[in-house]
C-alpha positions in Angstrom: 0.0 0.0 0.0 1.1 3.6 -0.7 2.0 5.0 3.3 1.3 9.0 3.8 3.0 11.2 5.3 2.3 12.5 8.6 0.6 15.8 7.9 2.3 18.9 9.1 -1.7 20.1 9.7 -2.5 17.2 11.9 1.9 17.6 13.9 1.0 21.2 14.4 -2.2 20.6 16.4 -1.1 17.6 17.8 -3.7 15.5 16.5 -0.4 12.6 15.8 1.1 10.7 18.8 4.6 9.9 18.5 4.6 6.1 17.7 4.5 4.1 21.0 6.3 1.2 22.1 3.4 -0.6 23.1 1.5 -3.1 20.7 -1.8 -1.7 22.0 -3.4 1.3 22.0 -7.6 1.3 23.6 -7.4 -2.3 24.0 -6.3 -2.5 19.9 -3.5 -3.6 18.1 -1.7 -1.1 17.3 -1.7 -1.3 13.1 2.1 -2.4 11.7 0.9 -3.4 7.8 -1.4 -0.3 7.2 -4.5 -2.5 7.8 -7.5 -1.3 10.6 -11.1 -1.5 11.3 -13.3 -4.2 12.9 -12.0 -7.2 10.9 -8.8 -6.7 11.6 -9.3 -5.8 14.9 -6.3 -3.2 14.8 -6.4 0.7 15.3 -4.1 3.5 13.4 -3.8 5.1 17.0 -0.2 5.4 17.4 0.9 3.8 14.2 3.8 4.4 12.3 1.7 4.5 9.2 -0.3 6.8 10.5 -3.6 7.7 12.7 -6.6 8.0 10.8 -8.2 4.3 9.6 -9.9 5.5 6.3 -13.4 3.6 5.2 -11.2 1.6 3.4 -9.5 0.1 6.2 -6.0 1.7 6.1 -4.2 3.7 7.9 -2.6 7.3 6.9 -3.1 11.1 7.1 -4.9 13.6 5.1 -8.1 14.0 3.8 -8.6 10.3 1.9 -7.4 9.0 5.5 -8.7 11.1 8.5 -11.9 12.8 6.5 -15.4 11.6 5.7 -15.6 7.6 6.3 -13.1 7.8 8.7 -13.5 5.3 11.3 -13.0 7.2 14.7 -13.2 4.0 16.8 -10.0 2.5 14.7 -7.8 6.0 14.8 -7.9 9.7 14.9 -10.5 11.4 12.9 -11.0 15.4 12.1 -14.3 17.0 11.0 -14.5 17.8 7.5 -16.9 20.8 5.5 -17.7 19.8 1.9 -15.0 16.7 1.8 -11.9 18.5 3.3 -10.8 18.8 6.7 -11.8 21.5 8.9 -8.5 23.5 9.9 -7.0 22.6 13.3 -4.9 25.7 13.7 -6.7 28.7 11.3 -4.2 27.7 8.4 -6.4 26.2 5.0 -5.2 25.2 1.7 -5.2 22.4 -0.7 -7.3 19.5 1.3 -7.6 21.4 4.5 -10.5 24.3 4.7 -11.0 27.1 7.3 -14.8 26.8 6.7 -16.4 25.3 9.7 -13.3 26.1 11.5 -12.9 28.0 15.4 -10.7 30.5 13.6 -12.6 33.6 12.4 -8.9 35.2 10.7 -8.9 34.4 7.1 -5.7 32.8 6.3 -3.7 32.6 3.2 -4.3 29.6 0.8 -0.1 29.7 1.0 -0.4 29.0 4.1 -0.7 25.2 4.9 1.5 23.6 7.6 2.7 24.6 10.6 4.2 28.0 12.4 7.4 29.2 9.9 10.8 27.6 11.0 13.7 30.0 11.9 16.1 30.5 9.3 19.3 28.2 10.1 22.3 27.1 8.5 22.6 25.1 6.3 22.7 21.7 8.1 25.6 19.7 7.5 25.3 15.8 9.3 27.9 13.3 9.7 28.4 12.8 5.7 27.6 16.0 4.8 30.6 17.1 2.4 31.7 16.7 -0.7 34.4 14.1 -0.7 35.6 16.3 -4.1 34.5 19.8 -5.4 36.2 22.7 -7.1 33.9 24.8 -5.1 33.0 27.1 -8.4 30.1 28.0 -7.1 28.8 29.7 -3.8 26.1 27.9 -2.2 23.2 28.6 -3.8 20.9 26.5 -1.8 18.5 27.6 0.6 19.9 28.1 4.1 15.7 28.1 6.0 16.4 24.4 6.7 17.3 22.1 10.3 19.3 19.5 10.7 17.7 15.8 10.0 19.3 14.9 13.3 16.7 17.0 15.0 13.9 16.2 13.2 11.0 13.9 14.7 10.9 10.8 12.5 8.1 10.0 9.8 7.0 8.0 7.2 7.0 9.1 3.8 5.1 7.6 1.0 8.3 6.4 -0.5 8.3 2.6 0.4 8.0 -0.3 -0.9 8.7 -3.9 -1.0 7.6 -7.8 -2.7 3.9 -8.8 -3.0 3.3 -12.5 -2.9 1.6 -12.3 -6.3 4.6 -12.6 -8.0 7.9 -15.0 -7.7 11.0 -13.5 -6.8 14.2 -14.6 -9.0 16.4 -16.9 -7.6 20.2 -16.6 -7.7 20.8 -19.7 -9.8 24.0 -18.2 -11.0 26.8 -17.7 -9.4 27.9 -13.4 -8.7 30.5 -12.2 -10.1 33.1 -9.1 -9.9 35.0 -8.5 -12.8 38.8 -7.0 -12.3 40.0 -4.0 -12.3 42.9 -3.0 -14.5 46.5 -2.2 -12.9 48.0 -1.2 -16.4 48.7 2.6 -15.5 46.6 4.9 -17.3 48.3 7.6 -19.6 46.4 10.9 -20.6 45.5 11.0 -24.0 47.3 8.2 -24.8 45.9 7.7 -28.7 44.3 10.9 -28.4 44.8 13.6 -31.0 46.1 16.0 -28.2 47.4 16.9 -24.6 44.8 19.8 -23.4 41.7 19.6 -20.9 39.8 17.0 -23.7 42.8 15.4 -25.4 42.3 17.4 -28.4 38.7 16.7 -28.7 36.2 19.6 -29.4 32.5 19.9 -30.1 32.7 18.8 -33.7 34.0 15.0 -32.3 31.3 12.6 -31.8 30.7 12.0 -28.2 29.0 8.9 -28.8 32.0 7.5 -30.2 34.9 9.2 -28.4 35.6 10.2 -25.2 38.8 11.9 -23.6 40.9 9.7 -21.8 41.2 12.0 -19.1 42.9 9.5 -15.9 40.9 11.6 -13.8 38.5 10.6 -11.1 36.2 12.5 -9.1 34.7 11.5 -6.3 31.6 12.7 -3.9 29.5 11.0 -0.9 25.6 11.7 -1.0 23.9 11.4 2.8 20.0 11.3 2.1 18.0 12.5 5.1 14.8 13.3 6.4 14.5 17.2 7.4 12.5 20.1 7.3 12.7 23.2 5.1 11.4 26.8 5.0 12.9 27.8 1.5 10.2 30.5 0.9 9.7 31.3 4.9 6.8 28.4 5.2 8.1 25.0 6.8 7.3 21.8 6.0 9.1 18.1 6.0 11.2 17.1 3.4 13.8 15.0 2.8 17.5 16.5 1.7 21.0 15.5 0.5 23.8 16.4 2.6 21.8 18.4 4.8 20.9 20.6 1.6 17.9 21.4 -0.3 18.7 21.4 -3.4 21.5 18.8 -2.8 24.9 19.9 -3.5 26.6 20.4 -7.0 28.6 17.7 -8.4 31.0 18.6 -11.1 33.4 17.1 -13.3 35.1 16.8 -17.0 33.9 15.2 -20.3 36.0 11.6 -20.0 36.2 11.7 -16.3 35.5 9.0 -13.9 32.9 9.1 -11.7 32.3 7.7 -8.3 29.5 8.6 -5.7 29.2 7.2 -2.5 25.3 7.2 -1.7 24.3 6.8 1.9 20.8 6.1 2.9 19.7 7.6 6.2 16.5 7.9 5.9 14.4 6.6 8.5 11.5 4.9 6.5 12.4 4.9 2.8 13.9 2.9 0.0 15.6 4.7 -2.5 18.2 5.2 -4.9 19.9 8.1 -7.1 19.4 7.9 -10.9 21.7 10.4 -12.8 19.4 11.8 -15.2 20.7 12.0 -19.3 23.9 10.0 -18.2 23.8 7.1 -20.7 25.6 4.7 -18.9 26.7 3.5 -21.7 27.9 -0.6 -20.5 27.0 0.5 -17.1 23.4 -0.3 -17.1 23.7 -1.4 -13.3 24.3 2.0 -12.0 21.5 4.1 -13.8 19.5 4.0 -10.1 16.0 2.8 -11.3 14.2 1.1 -8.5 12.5 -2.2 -9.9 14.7 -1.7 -13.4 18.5 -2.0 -12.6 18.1 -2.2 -9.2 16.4 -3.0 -5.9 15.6 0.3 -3.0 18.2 0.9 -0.9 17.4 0.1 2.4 17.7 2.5 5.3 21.5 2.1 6.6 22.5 0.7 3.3 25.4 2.7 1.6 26.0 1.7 -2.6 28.7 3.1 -4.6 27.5 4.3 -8.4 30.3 4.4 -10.8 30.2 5.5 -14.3 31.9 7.5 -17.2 31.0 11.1 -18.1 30.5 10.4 -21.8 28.2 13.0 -22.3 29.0 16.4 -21.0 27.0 19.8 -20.2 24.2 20.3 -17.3 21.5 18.0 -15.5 20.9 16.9 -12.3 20.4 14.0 -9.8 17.2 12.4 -8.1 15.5 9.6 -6.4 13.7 7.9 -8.6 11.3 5.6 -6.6 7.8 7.1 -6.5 8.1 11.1 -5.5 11.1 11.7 -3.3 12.8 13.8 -6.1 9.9 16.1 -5.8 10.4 15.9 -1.7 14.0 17.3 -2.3 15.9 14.0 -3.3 17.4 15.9 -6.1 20.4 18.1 -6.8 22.3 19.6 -10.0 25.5 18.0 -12.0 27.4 19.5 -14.2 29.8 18.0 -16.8 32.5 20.5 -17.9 33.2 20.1 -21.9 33.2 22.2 -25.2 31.0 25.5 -25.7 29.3 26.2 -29.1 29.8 30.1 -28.3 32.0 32.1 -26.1 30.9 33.5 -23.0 33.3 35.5 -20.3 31.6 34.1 -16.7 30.2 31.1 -15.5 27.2 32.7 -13.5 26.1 29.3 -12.6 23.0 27.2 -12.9 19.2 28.4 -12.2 16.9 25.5 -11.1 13.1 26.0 -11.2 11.3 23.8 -9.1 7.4 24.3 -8.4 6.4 23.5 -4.6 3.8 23.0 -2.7 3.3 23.7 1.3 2.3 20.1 2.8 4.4 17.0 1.3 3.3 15.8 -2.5 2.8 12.4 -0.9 0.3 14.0 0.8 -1.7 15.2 -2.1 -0.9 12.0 -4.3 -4.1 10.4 -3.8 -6.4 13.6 -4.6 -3.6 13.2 -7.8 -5.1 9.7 -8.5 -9.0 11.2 -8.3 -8.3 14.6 -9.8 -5.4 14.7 -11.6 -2.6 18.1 -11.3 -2.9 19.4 -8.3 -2.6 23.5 -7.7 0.7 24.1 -6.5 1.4 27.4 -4.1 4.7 28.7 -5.6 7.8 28.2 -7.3 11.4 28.1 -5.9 14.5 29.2 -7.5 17.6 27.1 -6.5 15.5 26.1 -3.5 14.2 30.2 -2.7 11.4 32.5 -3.0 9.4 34.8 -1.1 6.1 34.1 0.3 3.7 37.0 -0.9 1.3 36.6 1.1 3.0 36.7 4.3 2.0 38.6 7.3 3.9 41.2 8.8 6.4 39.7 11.3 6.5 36.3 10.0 9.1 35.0 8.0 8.5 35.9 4.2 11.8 33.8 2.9 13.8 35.7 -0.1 14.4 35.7 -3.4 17.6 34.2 -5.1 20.0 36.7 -6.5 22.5 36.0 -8.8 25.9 36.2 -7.0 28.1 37.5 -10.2 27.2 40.9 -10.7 26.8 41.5 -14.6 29.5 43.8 -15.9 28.2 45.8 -19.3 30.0 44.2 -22.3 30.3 41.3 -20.8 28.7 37.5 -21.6 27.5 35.1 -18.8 26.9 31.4 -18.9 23.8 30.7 -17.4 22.4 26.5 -17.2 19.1 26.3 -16.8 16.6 23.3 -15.2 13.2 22.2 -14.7 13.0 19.7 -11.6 9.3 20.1 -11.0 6.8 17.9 -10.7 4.2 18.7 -12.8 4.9 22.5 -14.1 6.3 24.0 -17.6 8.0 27.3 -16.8 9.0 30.2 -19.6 12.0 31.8 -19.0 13.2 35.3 -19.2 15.6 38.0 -18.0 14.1 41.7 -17.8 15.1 43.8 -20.7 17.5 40.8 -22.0 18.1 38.6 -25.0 20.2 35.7 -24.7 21.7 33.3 -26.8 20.6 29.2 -26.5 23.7 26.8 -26.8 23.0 23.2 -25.6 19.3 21.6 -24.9 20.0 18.8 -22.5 24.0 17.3 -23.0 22.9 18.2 -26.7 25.7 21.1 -27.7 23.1 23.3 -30.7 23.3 25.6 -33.1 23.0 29.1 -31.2 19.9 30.5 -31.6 18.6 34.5 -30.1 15.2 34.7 -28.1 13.9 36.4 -25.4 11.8 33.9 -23.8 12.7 29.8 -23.6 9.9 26.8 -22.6 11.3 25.0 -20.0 9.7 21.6 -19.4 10.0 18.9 -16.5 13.6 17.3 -17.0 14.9 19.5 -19.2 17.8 21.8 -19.5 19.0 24.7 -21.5 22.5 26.1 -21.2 22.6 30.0 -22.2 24.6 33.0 -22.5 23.2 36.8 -21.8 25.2 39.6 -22.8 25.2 42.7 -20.2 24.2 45.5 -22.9 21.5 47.0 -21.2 21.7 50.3 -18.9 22.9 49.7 -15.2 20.3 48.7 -12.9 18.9 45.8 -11.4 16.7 43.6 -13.4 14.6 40.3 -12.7 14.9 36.6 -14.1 11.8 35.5 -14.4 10.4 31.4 -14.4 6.6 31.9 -15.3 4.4 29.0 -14.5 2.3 28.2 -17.4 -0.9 27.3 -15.8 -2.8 25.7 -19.2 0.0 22.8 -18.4 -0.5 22.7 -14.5 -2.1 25.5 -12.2 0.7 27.2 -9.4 -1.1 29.6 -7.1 1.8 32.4 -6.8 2.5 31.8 -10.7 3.9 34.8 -11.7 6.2 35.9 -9.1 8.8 33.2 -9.5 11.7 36.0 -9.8 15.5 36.2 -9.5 17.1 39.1 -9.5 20.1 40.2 -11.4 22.6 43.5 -10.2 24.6 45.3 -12.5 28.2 46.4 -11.4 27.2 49.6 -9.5 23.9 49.5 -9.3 21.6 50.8 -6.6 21.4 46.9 -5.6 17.5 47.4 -4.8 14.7 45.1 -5.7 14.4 45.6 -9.2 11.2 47.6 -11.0 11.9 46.0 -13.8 9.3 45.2 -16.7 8.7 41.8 -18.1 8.8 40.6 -21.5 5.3 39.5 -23.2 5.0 36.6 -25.3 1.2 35.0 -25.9 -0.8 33.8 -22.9 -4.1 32.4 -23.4 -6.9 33.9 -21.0 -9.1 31.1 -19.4 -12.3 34.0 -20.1 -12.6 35.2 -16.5 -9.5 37.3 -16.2 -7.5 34.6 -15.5 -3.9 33.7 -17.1 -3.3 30.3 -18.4 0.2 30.7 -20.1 0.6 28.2 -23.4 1.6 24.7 -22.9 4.7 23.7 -25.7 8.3 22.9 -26.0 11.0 25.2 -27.9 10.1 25.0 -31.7 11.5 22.0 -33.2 13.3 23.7 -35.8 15.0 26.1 -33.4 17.3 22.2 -32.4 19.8 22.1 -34.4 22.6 19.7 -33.1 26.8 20.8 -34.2 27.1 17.1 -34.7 24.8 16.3 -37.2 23.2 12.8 -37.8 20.6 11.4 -39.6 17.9 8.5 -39.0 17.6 5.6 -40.8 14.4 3.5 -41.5 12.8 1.5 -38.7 13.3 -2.0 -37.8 10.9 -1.6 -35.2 8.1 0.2 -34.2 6.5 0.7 -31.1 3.3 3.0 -31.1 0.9 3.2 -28.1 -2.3 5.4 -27.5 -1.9 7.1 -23.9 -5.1 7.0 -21.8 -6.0 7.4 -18.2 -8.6 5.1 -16.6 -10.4 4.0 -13.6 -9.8 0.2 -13.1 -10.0 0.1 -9.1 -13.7 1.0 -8.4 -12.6 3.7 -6.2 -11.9 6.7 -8.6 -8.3 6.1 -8.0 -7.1 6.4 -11.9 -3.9 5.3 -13.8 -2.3 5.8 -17.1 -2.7 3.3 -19.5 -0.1 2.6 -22.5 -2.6 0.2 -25.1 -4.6 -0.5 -22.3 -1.8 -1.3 -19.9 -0.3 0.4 -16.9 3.5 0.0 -16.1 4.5 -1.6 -12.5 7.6 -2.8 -11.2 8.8 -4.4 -8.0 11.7 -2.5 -5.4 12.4 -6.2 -4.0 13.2 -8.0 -7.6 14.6 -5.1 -9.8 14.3 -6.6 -13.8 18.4 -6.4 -14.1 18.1 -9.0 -11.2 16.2 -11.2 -12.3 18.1 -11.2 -15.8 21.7 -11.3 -15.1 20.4 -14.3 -12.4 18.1 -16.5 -14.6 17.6 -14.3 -17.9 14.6 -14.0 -17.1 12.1 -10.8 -17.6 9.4 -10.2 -14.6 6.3 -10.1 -15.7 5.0 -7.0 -13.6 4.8 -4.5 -16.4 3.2 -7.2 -18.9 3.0 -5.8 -22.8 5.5 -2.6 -21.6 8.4 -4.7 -21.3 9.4 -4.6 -24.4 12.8 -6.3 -25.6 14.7 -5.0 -28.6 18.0 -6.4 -30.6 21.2 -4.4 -30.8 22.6 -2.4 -33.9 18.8 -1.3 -35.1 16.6 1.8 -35.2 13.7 1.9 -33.2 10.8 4.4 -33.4 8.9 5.2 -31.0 5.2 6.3 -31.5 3.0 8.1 -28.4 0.1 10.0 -28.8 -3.0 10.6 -26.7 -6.7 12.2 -27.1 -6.2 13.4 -23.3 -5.9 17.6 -23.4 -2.5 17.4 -21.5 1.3 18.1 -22.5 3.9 15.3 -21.5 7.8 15.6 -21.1 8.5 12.0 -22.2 12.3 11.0 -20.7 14.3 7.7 -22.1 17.1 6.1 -19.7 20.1 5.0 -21.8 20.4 7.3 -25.1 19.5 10.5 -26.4 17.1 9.9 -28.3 15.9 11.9 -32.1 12.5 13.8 -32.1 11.3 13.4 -35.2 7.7 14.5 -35.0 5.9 16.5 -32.6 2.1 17.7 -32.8 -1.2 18.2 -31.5 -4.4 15.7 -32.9 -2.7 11.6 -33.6 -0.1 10.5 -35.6 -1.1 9.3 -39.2 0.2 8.7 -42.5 0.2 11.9 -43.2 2.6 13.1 -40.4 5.9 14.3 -41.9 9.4 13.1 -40.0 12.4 15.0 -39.5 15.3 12.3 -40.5 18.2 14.7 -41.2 19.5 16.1 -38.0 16.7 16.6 -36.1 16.6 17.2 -32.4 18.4 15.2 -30.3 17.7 14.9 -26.5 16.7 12.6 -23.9 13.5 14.8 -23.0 11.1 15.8 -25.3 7.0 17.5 -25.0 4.2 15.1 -26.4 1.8 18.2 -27.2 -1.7 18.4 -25.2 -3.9 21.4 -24.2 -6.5 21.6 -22.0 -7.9 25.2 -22.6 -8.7 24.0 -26.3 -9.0 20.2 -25.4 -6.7 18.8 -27.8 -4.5 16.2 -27.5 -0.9 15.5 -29.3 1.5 13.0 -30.1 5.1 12.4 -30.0 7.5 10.7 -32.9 11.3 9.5 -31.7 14.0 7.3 -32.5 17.0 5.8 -31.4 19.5 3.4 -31.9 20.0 -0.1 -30.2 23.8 0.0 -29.1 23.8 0.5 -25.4 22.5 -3.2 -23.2 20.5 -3.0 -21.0 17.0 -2.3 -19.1 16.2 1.2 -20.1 13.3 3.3 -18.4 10.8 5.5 -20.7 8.6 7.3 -19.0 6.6 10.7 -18.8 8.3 13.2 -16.2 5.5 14.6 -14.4 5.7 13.0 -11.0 2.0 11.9 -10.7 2.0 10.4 -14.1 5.1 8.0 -13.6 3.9 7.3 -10.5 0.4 6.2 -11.7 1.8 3.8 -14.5 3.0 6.6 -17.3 5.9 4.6 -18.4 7.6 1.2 -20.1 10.9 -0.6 -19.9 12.9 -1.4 -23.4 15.0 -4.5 -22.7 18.1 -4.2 -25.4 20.3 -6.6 -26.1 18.9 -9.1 -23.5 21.7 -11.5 -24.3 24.5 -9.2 -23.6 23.2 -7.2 -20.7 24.7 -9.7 -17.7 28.4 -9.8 -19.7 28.2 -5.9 -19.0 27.7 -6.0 -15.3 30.9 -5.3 -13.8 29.8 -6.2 -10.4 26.6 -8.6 -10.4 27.3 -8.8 -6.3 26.6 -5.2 -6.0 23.0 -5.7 -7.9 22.4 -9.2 -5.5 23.6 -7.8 -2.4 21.1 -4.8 -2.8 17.9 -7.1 -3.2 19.3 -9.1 -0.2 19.3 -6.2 2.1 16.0 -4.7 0.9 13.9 -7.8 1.2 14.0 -8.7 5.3 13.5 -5.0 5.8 10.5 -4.6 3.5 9.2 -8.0 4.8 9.4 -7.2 8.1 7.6 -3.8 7.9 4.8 -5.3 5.4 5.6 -3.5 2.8 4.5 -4.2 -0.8 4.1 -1.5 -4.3 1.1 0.2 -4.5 1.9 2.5 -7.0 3.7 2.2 -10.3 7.4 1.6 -8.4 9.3 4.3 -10.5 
């Protein structure tokens, strides 16, 4: 079953005991597998799960759990007005109302959780630094955060474990570890030079070349539970090394990398997938849950290692069920050739939207009622709080720390982490110049204002040529995608060299926004123009030697208007005890959890890829393993008639599937790529509810060469072995997709 969080409403009021040591609670067992009510004869009181026993007999928090049908003589019940719980302590928003309520001050819909923490430093716990950093950057995380150490302990949604349904893999073959070399290494050795890339530039084909740099870099990652105030509001969350965003992790085109990854967390499985890395022969240390590997149990450390092939900007995350969007996530950056010159690194701008109680809070209003409203943005982890009242915290907005210089051009890299939002971006009174979509280095193209969505990145350079002042970046929530309540004031701000250094007056670019006909701003929901995508290294596509199309639905199939996405009719599920690289490299088998979407593929062939939908809703469709060629993209379906882009088109490993809700029109999506990387490769759409509630598929390439490229098939069986007794023994089993 899918565990809640404990609500930050239900802390604040005290409604939540701390879980007791005692196995009773009224003369009931106290609940340990999320089960209650009169045939169990157990109670939520005092649960780790949670308090509230919902009609349906389980245990959790939040308005499914603790509102109407809850059973007060199994848990902890609140009174509801219109199906959402009647506010505790005057605060309302999202599933909590301050109708019916003792309060008579109207509150904020901002403000949801409890009082606002005191800003603090930024916490630092016992594996809290970079084991290797050039320290480029200042910290541009927010600093409104506490320790994990001295946070009470909770359950996030983020578990998960082995059903009975299904049989595990056996270890019928022995594990293996392959050798490491002890030849030295020599820099550049065969390389056509001796400088920072060997004497490769932009123009050599990264897919088939890759310095021989001898380097290694080398970082530990400490997930924890905490709690974090980045625009003035608190609320739990989990962090990496104490940090919200995590911390930076840099290094050089050809270098190795190693990252030690530490779980601390309480109550969650997890892992760290490094998003647009291709792991190319590495499929073991992509960090899927249920692909190419088991969750990492709490206490379990695992060591990724892997070649930076690609190079240019993306980021890190959990990816088992929503902890990326609770703050498992932080920026990477691969240092490599430029398509146009720039003077300063200004450093990277990550929009990320938020929302003031936990999004495994609001996952299963996500399942009834698809998007949820979010209450604000955050740029690299900040923002103000607009609405705040006059003494309370009101958090701040994140200023660039390189003051701009006139005549001079800054390197900007740009990312979308969010969970379900497409942002336009724009600088006050600035033009810039686009150089790289995703590791993708592009043609340089001139706009004002650049789509952003979910897992993308866009690396940029703005020239200072405007008049000394101080100007705002701007990360516009387009609401026809995914409503944000404080869309529009998302803002950055920028300070020329001798400039008052005031909050800028600036005025914003305008670019079209539909109007949703009472007054209210929708934004437009697209990707950059297609033709705008122009790769330096220029490839074409050949014909298909296999096609795989599928019509994108979503669908009640429970009988409780809990709804999934549907791929043909199926809906994709995996399993964090008996990951599909498991059960392959131990009895080449394939599970059978995701059914028709595990689909298996030869090497050296093209593969298109065909995905369209009638449903009025944009989706930012990711592949593990390759970047992949966009050769179509549209609103209405695919046909016949649907022209392809075979000579250079875009190439990228996320790409928008069109949809619009304002005109109700659906889209589709045409890609390709080529078969020459084995292993168990995740597809999936990048809005957290989506891939969550069964928006994805698994290509299985190469199926006979996948185990020979698993350096350490230990690593993948001592993972599993771990995760198991733990899940076991806390009842755990996947409720949700598993990705």
């Amino acid at each position: 079953m899918r565990f809640s969080t404990i609500s930050a409403l239900l802390c604040a009021v005290g409604v939540l005991a701390a879980p007791s040591t005692s196995q009773e609670a009224n003369g009931l067992t106290i609940s340990e597998d999320g089960k209650c009510g009169g045939s169990t004869g157990q109670t939520c009181l005092n649960s780790y799960l949670g308090d509230c026993c919902s009609k349906a007999g389980t245990c959790g928090e939040g308005a499914f759990f603790c509102g109407l049908g809850c059973q007060k003589q199994f848990g902890g019940c609140l009174p509801t007005y219109k199906g959402k719980l009647v506010s505790q302590n005057g605060m309302c928003g999202h599933d909590i109302t301050c109708k019916g309520s003792k309060f008579v001050m109207t509150v904020s819909a901002n403000s949801t959780t409890s009082a606002p923490l005191t800003t603090a430093p930024v916490a630092t716990g016992g594996s809290a630094s970079l084991s290797t950093s050039s320290g480029k950057y200042t910290n541009t995380t927010s600093s409104a955060l506490t320790t994990s150490s001295a946070a009470p302990t909770w359950a996030f949604n983020n578990w998960g474990g082995i059903t009975s349904g299904h049989p595990v893999a056996t270890n019928t073959t022995a594990c293996s570890v392959k050798p490491t070399s002890t030849a030295t290494c020599v820099r550049c050795e065969g390389q056509p030079g001796t400088d920072k890339y060997c004497g490769l530039t932009i123009n050599d084909d990264s897919y088939a070349v890759v310095p021989k740099t001898c380097n290694q870099v080398e970082f530990s990652l400490d997930l924890t539970e905490c709690v974090v105030a980045p625009d003035g509001i608190s609320r739990k969350a989990l962090c990496v090394n104490g940090q919200f965003p995590g911390p930076l992790l840099e290094a050089s085109w050809g270098d190795e990398v190693i990252i030690h990854v530490t779980n601390s967390m309480t109550r969650n499985g997890t892992s760290i997938h490094w998003h647009g890395i291709r792991q190319n022969y590495t499929n073991e240390m992509d960090g899927v849950v249920g692909l190419t590997q088991c969750a990492l149990a709490p206490g379990q450390s695992m060591t990724y290692k892997w070649t930076a092939e690609s190079y240019g900007f993306s980021w890190y995350h959990s990816h088992l069920t929503l902890q990326a969007y609770e703050g498992l996530f932080g920026p990477m950056y691969i240092h490599g050739p430029k398509s146009a010159e720039y003077d300063v690194d200004a450093g990277h701008l990550i929009i990320n939207d938020w929302s003031h109680i936990p999004v495994d809070d609001m996952y299963n209003d996500a399942q009834v009622a698809g998007v949820r409203t979010m209450d604000t943005g955050l740029i690299n982890g900040m923002n103000i709080n607009p609405v705040a009242k006059e003494g309370t915290p009101a958090g701040q907005r994140y200023t660039v720390p390189t003051e701009f210089v006139p005549g001079k051009k800054y390197l900007f890299q740009l990312l979308n982490s969010a969970i379900q939002s497409t942002f336009k971006f724009y600088i006050d009174g600035h033009k810039f110049t686009v150089i790289a979509a995703d590791f993708v280095p592009i043609e340089p193209y001139e706009t004002t204002v650049l789509s952003i969505n979910i897992g993308q990145r866009y690396e940029i350079i703005v020239e200072a040529d405007q008049e000394v002042g101080d100007y705002f970046l701007r990360f516009d929530n387009q609401n026809a995608c995914a409503t944000t309540t404080n869309s529009d004031d998302i803002r950055g701000i920028i300070h020329y060299a001798g400039s008052p250094g005031v909050t800028p007056n600036s005025t914003a670019h305008t670019y079209p926004r539909k109007d949703n006909g009472v007054g209210g701003i929708l934004g437009t929901c697209e990707d950059e123009p297609l033709a705008s995508l122009v790769p330096i290294l220029k490839k074409t596509v050949s014909s298909p030697h296999q096609t795989v199309q599928h019509d994108v639905a979503v669908s009640n199939s429970n009988g409780i208007n809990l709804y999934r996405w549907y791929l043909d009719g199926t809906t994709f599920q995996s399993n964090w005890g008996d990951a599909t690289l498991y059960s392959i490299i131990n009895n080449d088998t394939i599970p059978t959890y995701s059914g028709d979407l595990a689909i298996s593929t030869s090497l050296g062939e093209w593969v298109y890829v065909i995905i369209e939908s009638p449903v009025p809703l944009g989706h930012p469709i990711h592949l593990h393993g390759h970047d992949f060629y966009v050769l179509a993209a549209g609103y209405g379906n695919y046909g016949s008639g649907t022209a392809l882009n075979l000579d250079n088109p875009p190439r990228r490993d996320v790409a928008f599937m069109p949809g619009d809700g304002p005109t109700g029109q659906g889209g589709h999506l045409v890609i390709a790529f080529f078969t020459d990387n084995p292993g168990v490769w995740l597809m999936h759409c990048h809005i957290g509810w989506h891939v969550a509630m069964g928006f994805a598929l698994q290509f299985i390439e190469g199926q006979e060469q996948i185990r020979e490229t698993v350096t350490d098939t230990c690593l993948v069986n001592d993972v599993c072995a771990t995760w198991r007794p733990w899940a076991q023994e806390k009842g755990i089993y996947v409720d949700d997709s598993g990705v």
